[in-house]
C-alpha positions as CSV (number, residue, x, y, z in Angstrom):
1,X,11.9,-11.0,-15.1
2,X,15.2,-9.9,-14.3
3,X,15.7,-11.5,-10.5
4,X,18.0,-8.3,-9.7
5,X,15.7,-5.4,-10.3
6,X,13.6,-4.0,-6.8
7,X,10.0,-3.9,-7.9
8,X,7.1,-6.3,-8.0
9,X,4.7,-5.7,-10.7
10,X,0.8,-6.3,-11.6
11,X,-0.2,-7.5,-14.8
12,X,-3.2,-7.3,-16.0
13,X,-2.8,-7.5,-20.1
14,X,-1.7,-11.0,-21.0
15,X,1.8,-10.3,-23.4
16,X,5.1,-11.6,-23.5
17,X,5.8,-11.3,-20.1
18,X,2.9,-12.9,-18.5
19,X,0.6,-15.5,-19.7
20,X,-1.8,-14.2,-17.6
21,X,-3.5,-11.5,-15.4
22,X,-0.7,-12.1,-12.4
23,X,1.4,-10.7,-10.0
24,X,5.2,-10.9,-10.2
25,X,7.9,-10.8,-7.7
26,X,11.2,-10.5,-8.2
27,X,13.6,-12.8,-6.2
28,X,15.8,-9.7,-4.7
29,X,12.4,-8.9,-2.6
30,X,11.7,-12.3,-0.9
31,X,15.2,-12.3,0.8
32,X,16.6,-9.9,3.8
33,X,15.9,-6.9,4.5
34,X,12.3,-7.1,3.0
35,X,11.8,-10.5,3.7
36,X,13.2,-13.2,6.4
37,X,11.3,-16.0,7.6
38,X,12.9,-15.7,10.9
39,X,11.3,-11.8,11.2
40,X,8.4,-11.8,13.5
41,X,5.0,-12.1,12.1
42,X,4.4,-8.1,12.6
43,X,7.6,-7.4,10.2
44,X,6.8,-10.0,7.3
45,X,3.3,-9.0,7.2
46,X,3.9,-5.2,7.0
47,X,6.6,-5.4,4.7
48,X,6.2,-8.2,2.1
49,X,2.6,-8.6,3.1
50,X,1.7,-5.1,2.5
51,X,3.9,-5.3,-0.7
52,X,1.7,-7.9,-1.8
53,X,-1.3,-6.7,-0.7
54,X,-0.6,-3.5,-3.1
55,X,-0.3,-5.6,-6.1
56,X,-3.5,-7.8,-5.0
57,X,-5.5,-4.5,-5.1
58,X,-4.2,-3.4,-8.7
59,X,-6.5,-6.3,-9.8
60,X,-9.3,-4.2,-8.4
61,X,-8.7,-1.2,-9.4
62,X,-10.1,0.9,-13.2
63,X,-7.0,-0.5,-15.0
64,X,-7.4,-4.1,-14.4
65,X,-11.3,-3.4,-14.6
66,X,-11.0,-4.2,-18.7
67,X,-9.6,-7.6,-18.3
68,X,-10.2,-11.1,-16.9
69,X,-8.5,-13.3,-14.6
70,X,-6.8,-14.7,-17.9
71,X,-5.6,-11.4,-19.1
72,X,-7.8,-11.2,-21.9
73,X,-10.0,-7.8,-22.4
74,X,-13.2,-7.6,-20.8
75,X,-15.0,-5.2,-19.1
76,X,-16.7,-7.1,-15.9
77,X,-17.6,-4.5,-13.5
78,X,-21.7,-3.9,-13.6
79,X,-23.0,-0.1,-14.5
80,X,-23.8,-0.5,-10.4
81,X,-20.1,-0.9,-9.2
82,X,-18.7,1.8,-11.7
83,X,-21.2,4.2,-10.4
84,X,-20.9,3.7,-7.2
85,X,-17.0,4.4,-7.3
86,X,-17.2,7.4,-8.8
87,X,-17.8,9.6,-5.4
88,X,-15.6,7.7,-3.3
89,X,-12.8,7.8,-5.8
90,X,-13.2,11.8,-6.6
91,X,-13.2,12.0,-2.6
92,X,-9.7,10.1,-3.0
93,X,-8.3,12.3,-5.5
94,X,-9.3,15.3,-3.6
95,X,-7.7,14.0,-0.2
96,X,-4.1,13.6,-2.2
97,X,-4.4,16.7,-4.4
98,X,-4.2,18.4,-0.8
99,X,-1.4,16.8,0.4
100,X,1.8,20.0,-0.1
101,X,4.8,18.4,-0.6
102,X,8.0,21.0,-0.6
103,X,8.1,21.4,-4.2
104,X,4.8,21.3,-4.9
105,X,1.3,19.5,-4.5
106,X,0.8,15.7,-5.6
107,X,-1.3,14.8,-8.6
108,X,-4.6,13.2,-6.9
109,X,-5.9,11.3,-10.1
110,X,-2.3,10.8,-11.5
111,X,-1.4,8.3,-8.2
112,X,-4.8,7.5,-7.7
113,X,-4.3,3.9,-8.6
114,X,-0.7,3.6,-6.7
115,X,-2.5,5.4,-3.6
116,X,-5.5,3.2,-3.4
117,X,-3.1,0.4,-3.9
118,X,-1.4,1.5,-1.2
119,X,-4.3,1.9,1.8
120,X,-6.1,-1.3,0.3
121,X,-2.5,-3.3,0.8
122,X,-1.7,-2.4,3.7
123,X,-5.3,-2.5,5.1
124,X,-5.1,-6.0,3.8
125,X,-1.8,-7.1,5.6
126,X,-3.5,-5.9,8.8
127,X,-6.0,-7.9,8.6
128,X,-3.9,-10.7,7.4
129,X,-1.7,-10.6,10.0
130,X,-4.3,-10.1,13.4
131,X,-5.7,-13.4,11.7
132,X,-2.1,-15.3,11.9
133,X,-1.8,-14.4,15.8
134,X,-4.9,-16.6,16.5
135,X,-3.8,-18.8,13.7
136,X,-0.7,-19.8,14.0
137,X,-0.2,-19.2,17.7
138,X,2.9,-18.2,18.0
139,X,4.3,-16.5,21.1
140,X,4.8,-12.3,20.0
141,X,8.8,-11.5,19.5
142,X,9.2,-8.0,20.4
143,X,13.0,-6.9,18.6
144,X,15.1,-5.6,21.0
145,X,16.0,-2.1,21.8
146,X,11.9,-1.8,20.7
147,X,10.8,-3.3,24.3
148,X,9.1,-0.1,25.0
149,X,6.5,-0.6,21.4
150,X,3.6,-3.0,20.9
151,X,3.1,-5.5,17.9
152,X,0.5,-3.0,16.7
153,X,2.7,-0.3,16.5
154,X,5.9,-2.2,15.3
155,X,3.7,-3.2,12.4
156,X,2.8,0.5,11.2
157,X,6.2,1.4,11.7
158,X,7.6,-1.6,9.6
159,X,5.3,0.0,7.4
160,X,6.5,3.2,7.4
161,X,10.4,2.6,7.3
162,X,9.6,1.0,4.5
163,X,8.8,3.9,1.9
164,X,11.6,5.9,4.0
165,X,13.4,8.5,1.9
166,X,16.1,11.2,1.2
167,X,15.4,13.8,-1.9
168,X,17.7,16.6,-3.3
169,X,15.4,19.2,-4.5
170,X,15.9,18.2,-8.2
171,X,14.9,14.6,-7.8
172,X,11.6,16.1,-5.6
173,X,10.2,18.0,-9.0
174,X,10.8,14.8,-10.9
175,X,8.7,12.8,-8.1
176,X,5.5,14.6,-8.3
177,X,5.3,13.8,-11.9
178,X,5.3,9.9,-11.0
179,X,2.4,8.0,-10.7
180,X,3.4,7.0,-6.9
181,X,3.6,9.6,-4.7
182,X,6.9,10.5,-2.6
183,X,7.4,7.9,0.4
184,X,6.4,10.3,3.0
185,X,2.8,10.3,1.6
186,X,2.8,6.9,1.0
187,X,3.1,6.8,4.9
188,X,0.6,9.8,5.8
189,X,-2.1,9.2,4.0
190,X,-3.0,5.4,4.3
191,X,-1.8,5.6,8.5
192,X,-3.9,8.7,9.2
193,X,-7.3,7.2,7.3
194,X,-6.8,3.8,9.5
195,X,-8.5,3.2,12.5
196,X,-6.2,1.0,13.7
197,X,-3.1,2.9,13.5
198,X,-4.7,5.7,15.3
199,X,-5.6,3.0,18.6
200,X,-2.7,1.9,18.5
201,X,-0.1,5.1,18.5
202,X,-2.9,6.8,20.4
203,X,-4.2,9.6,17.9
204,X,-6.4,12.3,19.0
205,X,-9.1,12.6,16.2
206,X,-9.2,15.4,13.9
207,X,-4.8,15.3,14.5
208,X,-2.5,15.5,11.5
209,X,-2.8,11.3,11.9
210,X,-6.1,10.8,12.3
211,X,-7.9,12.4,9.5
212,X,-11.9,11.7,10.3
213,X,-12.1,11.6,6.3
214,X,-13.8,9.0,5.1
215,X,-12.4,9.0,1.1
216,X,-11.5,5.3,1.5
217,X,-12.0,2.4,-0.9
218,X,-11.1,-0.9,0.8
């Protein structure tokens, strides 16, 4: 892995690159901005924790479904599981196909994968990181200048700053052929499907961020 390049990976196949079904991480992401030990716990958790939390999920999800924790084909998800996915899953696709994006509407079962990857990360970070405050104990840093915002909410907005863009309209119709979706969306739909994020910032239900949807797999 080249320790330069800006993206983590998952795995699944075993190959060249991997001996194994594995994560990887490259060591320009566990250094400032995206990582610092002295950050407080609401900062590394929604940043490299959610980061990591993505990957986590790709292990879970229909890729990664047709290999082993040794990278070695096998299908070991029961007739049960698969079927069971399927509604929630089309439900998911459905939610991002509506999503209009300036140039166009996002691909639902193109970035399905990336998009589930995205709400069952950062739903795992949150979790991961309201179990550190009783864990670890440590007293809550609030950054200054953000006196007036609570850990909760300096969490989702680490979050969202995060995935923070700027497009020309050229680079826009080359986005919606990705398999992620454009940073906005990466935002909007995991924050306005979690419960969490809509206590803390205060969301009316049925508002633009706090969809009462409830297309979520994790």
């Amino acid at each position: 892995m080249d320790p330069t390049q800006n993206e983590a990976f998952h795995m699944c196949e075993k190959n060249a690159m991997c001996e194994k079904n594995a994560i990887g991480y490259p060591a320009s992401l566990l250094q400032s901005p995206f990582y610092d030990v002295r950050q407080p716990a609401y900062v590394k958790y929604a940043s490299i924790g959610g980061s990591i939390g993505h990957e986590l999920m790709h292990g879970l999800d229909g890729t990664c479904a047709g290999y082993d924790e040794q990278g070695k084909e096998k299908d070991w998800w029961t007739a049960e599981t698969k079927e069971r996915h399927k509604q929630p899953l089309n439900e998911f696709i459905e939610r991002y196909n509506s999503y209009d994006f300036h140039q166009g509407f996002v691909n639902g079962s193109l970035t399905a994968e990336e998009n589930i990857a995205d709400e069952g990360g950062l739903k795992a970070a949150y979790i991961a990181y309201q179990a550190s405050l009783t864990r670890d104990g440590e007293p809550v840093q609030i950054l200054p200048r953000f006196e007036g915002f609570s850990p909760d909410q300096l969490f989702f907005l680490t979050y969202a700053q995060q995935h923070c863009m700027a497009y020309t309209p050229e680079f826009l119709k080359v986005l919606l052929k990705d398999e992620h979706s454009p940073g906005k969306l990466r935002v909007i739909g995991p924050l306005s499907v979690m419960k969490e994020f809509a206590a803390a910032y205060r969301c009316p239900v049925g508002s633009s961020m706090h969809s009462p949807v409830s297309s979520t797999l994790w």
